[in-house]
C-alpha positions in Angstrom: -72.6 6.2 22.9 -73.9 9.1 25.2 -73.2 7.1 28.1 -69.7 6.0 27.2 -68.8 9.7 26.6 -70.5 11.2 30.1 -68.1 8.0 32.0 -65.3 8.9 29.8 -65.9 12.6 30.3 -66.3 11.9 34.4 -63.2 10.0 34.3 -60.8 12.3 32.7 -61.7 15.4 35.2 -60.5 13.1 37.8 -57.2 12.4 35.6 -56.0 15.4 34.8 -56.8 19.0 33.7 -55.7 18.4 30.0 -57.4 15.2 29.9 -60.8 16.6 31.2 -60.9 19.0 28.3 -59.8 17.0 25.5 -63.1 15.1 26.9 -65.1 18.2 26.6 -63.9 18.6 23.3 -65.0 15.1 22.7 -68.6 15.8 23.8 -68.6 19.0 22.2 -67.5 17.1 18.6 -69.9 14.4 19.1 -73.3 17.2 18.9 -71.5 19.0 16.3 -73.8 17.7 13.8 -77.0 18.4 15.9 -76.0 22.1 16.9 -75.2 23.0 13.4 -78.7 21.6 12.6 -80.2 23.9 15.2 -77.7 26.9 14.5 -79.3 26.2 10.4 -82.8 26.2 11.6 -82.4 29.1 13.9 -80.9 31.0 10.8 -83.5 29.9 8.5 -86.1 31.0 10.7 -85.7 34.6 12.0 -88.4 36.7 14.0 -88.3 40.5 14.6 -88.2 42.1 18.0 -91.8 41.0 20.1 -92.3 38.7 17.6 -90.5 35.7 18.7 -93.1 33.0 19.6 -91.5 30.4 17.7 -87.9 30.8 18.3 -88.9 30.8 22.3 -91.0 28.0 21.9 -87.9 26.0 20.1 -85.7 26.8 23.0 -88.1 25.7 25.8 -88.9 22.5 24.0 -84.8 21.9 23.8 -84.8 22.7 27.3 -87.4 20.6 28.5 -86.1 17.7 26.3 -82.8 18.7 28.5 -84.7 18.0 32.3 -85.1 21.6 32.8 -88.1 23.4 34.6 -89.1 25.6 32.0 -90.9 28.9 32.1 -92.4 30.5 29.3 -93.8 34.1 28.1 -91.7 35.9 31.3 -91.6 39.2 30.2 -93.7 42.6 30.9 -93.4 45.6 28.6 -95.2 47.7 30.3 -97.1 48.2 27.1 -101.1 46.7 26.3 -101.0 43.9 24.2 -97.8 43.7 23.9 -96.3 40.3 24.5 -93.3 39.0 26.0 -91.7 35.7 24.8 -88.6 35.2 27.4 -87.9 31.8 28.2 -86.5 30.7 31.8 -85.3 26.9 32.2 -84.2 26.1 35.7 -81.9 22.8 37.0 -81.3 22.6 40.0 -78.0 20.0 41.2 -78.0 20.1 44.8 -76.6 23.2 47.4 -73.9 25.5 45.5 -73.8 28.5 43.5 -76.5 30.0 40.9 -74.9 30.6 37.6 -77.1 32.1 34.6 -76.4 32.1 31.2 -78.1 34.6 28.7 -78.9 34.1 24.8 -81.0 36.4 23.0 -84.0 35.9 20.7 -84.6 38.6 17.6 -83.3 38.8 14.2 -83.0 42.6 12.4 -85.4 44.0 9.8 -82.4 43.5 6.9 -82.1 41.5 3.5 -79.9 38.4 3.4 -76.8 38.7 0.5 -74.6 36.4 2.2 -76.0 33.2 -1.0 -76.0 31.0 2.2 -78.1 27.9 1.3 -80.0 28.2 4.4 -80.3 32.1 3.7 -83.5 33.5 5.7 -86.2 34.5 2.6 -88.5 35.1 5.9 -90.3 38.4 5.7 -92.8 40.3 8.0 -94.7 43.2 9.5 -92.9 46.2 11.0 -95.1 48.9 11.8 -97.2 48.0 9.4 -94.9 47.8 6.5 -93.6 44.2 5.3 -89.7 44.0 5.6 -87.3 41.0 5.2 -85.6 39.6 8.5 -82.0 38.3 9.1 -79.9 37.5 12.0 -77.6 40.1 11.3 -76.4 40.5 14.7 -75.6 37.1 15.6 -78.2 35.9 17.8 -78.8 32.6 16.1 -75.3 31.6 17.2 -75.5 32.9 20.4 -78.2 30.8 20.7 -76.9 27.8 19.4 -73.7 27.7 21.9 -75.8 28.5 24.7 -77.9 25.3 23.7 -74.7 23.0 23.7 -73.7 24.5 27.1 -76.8 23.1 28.7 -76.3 19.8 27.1 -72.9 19.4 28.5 -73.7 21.0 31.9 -76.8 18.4 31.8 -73.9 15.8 30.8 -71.4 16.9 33.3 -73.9 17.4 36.4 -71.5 15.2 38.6 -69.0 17.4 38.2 -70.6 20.4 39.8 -73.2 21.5 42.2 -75.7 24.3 42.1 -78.2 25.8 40.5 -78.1 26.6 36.4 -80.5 29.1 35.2 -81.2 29.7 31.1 -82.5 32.8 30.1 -83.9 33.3 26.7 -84.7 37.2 26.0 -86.4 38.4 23.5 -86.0 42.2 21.8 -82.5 42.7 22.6 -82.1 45.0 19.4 -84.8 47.3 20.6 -83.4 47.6 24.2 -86.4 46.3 25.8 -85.9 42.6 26.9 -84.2 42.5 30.0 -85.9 45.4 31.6 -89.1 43.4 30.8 -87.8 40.2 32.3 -86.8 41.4 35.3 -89.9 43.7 35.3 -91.5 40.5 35.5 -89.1 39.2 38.5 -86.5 37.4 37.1 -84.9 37.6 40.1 -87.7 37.3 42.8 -90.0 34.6 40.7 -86.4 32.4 39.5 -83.6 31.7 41.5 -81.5 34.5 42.1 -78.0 34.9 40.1 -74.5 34.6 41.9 -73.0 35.7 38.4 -74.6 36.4 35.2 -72.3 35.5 31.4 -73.3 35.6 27.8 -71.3 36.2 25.0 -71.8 37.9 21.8 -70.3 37.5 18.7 -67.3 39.8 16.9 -66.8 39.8 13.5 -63.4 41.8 14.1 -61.8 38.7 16.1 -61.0 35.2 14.5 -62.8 32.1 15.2 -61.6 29.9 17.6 -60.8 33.2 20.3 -62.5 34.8 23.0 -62.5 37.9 24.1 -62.8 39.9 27.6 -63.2 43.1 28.9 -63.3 43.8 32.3 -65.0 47.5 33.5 -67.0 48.9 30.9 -67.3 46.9 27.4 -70.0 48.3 25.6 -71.7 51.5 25.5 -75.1 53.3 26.6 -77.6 53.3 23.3 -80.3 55.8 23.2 -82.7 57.0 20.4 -84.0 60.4 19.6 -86.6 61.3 17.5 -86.6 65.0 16.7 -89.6 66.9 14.5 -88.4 70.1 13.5 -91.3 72.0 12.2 -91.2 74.9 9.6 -93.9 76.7 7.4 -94.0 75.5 4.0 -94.4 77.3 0.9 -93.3 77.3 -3.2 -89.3 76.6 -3.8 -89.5 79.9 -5.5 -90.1 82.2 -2.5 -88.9 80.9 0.1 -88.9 84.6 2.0 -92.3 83.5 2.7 -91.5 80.3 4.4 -89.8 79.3 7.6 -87.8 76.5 6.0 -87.6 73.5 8.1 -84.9 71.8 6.1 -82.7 74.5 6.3 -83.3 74.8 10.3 -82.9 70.5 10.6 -79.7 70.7 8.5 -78.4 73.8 10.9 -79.5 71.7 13.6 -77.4 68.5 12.2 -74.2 70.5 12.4 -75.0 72.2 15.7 -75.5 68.9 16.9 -72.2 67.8 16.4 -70.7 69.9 18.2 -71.6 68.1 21.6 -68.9 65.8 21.6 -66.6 68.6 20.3 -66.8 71.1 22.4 -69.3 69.9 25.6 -68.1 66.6 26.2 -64.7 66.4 28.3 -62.4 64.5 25.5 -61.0 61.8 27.4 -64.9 61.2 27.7 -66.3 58.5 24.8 -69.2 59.6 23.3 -71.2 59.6 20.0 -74.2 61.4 18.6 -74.6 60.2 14.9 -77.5 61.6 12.9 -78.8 58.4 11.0 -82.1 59.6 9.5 -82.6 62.9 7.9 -86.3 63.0 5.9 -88.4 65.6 4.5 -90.0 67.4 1.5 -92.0 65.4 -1.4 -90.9 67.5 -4.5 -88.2 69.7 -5.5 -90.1 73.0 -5.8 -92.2 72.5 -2.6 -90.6 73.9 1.2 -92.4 70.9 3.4 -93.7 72.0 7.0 -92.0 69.5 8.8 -88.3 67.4 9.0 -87.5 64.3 10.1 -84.6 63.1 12.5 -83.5 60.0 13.9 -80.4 60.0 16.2 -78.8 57.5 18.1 -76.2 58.7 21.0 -73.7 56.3 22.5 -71.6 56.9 26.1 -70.3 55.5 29.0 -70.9 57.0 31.9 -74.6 58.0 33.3 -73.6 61.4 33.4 -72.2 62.4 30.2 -75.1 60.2 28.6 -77.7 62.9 30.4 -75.5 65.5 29.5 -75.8 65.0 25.9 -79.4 64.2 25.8 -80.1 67.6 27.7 -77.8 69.5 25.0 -79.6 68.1 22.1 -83.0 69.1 23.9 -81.0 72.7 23.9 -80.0 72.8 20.4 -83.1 71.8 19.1 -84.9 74.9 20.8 -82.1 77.4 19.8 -81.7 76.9 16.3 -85.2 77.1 15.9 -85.7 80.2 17.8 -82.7 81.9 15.7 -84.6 81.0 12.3 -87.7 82.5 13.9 -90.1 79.5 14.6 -92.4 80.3 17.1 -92.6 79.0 20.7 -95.8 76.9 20.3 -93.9 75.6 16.7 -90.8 74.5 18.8 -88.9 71.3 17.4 -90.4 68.2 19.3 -87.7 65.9 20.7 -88.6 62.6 21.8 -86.8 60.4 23.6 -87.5 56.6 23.6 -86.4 55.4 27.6 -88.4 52.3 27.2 -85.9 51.3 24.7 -82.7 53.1 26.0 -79.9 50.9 27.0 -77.6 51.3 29.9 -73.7 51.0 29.4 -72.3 47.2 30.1 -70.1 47.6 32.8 -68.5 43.9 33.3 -67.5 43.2 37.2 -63.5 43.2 37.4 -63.2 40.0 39.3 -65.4 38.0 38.0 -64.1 39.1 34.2 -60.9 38.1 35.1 -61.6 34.6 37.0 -63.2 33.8 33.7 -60.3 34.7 31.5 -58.3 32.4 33.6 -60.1 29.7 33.4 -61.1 30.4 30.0 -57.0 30.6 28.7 -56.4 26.9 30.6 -59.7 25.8 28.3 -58.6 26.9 25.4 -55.1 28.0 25.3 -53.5 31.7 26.4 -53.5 33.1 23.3 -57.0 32.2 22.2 -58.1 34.2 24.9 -57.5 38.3 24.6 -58.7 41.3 26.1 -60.1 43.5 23.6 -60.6 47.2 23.9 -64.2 48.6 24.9 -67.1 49.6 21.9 -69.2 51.9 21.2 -72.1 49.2 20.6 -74.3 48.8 22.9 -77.0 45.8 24.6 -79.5 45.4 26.8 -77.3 42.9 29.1 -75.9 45.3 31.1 -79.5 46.1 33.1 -78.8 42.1 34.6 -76.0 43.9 36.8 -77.6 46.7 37.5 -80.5 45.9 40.2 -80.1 45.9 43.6 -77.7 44.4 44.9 -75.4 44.1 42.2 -75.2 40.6 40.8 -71.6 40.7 38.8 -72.0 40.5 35.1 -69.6 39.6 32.2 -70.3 39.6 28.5 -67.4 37.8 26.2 -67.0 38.3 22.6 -67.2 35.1 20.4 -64.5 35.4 17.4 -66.7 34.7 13.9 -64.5 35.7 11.3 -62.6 33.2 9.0 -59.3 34.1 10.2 -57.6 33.6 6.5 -60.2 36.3 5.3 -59.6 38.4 8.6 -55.9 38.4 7.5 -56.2 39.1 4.2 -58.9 42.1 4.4 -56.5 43.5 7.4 -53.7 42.8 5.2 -55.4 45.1 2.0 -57.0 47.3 4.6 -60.7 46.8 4.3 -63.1 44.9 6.3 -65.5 41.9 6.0 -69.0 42.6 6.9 -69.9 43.4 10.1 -72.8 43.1 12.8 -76.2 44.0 11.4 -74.4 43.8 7.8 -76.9 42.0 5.2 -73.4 39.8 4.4 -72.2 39.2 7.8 -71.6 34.8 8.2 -70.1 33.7 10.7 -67.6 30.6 10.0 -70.0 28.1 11.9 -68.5 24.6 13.3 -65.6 26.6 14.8 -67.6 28.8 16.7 -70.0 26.9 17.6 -67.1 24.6 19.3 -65.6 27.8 20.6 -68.6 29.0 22.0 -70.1 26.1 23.7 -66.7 25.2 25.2 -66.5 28.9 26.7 -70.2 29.1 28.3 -69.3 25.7 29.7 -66.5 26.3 30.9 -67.8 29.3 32.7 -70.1 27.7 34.2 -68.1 24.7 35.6 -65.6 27.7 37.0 -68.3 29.2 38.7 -69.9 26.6 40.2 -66.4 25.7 42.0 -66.8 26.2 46.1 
């Protein structure tokens, strides 16, 4: 049967453009079954950020299975002890371009509510505290159309020439992978990229679409830890206290006003406070508070700009309540885990689209506008020289439930929601036809 599809496939690209992707669309029916299988099992069995042994170890094994040189635990943290589970499968198909095609690994430390049958129940350790795991974010689709796309490049190798290079990477949600894969010389130990494509999903487009954004896409992400410290005391005299909740919640307002009144205003930017903790008991003023920010930009320079004004704040409202300087808030600031903004390369954004809108028709195919999310992705553009990079978003809604939440203006759940589903045969199709495609564009002389 396998064989009878490849010829059939091989003969219809020789026929004619339409013919050659209603024979895609054949192959791509034909491991339906098996993907969804993988995409269940993937789902099923979720594993925390540099903790995903068994996930990589799945992907090699389909990648040797496949005829790929496979390379496994390719990753450097820069941290003892710390493990990296990044997967690199390499096929080589005679003299022609190097195309690369990026999944990632991790789940998120959330609950499953979607009543899925093959719900994750898969808890485990996060900083020493047990916590229930999910792919939340998508990643267990991402990884099941980038499987498909190597089993029909594998299928289709006589229709292009080159070099195809998979990259599994691990702890995308802590903004740590990719600089510790190509820490590890992804590009001087593998065969250097031409072009570099994933795709992510959206739960905000309809199944069945893809969509593009040339310039920048997603967003810079970086976390902040801030300890403002007070002098405790009894609820009832709190003259003779320095009160740090007081100063942290004065700091929480000052804070916003970095995007209000520092940051140009045709300039994108966000500094949310996401974690306020302190105290124990109503009648007690604690020594310390808590906060946990994360701030979101574009451009390199108005991301330093806000992390130098936090650094700012911090000092002067505790200085105005009185703290002294060796009891000065500490702000810490995580670059290990910091993520650059994607920037996606013009061109090769746009050569995709096109090809992508013949694959699957013009108006399955949209550019969408740029978000404030952010991912690890964009560091695969960023070493020298450039290697262009494009990320496109995979539609995962149910586009009757898209239309009606849109229609009553609410939403369906979202990325990192503890409900978010994707609607999973359509995408799948949708997604392995898109990586595939891309690839088979890119490897054209």
């Amino acid at each position: 049967m396998v064989r009878l599809l490849t010829l059939a496939t091989g003969l219809a690209l020789l026929l004619s453009p339409a013919a050659a992707q209603d024979a895609l669309d054949a192959q791509i029916a034909a491991e339906l079954a098996a993907l969804r299988a993988s995409y269940e099992h993937l789902h099923r069995h979720p594993e925390l950020s540099y903790q995903e042994n068994q996930t990589a170890a799945y992907l090699a094994g389909e990648l040797r299975r496949l005829g790929f040189a496979v390379s496994e635990n390719v990753g450097n943290y820069g941290v003892p002890g710390r493990n990296a589970y990044g997967v690199v499968g390499v096929l080589r198909n005679g003299a022609g371009p190097t195309v690369l095609l990026r999944t990632d690994l991790d789940a998120l430390p959330v609950e499953e509510k979607t009543g899925l049958p093959y719900a994750s129940r898969v808890r485990a350790l996060l900083d020493g505290s047990e916590v229930p795991v999910m792919h939340a974010c998508g990643h267990d689709m991402h990884m099941t159309a980038w499987l498909g796309a190597a089993r029909m490049l594998v299928r289709l190798r006589d229709r292009w020439q080159g070099t195809l290079v998979m990259i599994g990477q691990p702890a995308e949600e802590r903004g740590a992978g990719a600089r510790a894969l190509l820490r590890d010389g992804l590009y001087t130990r593998f065969p250097r990229p031409d072009a570099v494509v994933a795709l992510h999903v959206s739960a905000d487009l309809p199944a069945g679409k893809i969509g593009y954004r040339e310039g920048y896409a997603l967003a810079s992400a970086d976390s902040v830890d801030i300890t403002v410290f007070g002098s405790g005391g009894h609820g009832a005299y709190p003259h003779r206290t320095k009160d740090p909740i007081v100063i942290a919640a004065q700091l929480v307002l000052a804070l916003q006003t970095i995007v209000s009144r520092e940051i140009a205003p045709l300039e994108p930017a966000v500094v949310t406070v996401g974690s306020f903790h302190a105290g124990t008991k109503h009648n007690i003023i604690p020594d310390q508070a808590h906060l946990q920010l994360t701030v979101r930009a574009y451009k390199p320079e108005v991301r330093e700009q806000i992390l130098t004004a936090i650094r700012r704040l911090a000092r002067g409202v505790a200085l105005a309540a009185g703290i002294p300087e060796d009891r000065l808030p500490r702000v810490v600031h995580s670059e290990e885990e910091s993520t650059p903004a994607t920037h996606n390369d013009p061109a090769l954004t746009e050569r995709l689209a096109g090809a992508l809108k013949l694959a699957l028709g013009e108006t399955n195919v949209v550019r969408t506008e740029p978000v404030m999310g952010a991912e690890d992705f964009s560091r695969y553009g960023l070493e020298q020289p450039p290697v262009p990079i494009c990320m496109l978003w995979l539609g995962a809604a149910d586009p009757q439930r898209l239309e009606a939440a849109r229609a009553a203006g609410t939403t369906l759940p979202g990325l990192h929601s503890a409900e978010f589903a994707p609607l999973v045969e359509p995408v799948i199709q949708t997604g392995v036809k898109a990586l595939t495609t891309a690839a088979l564009e890119l490897f054209k002389k």
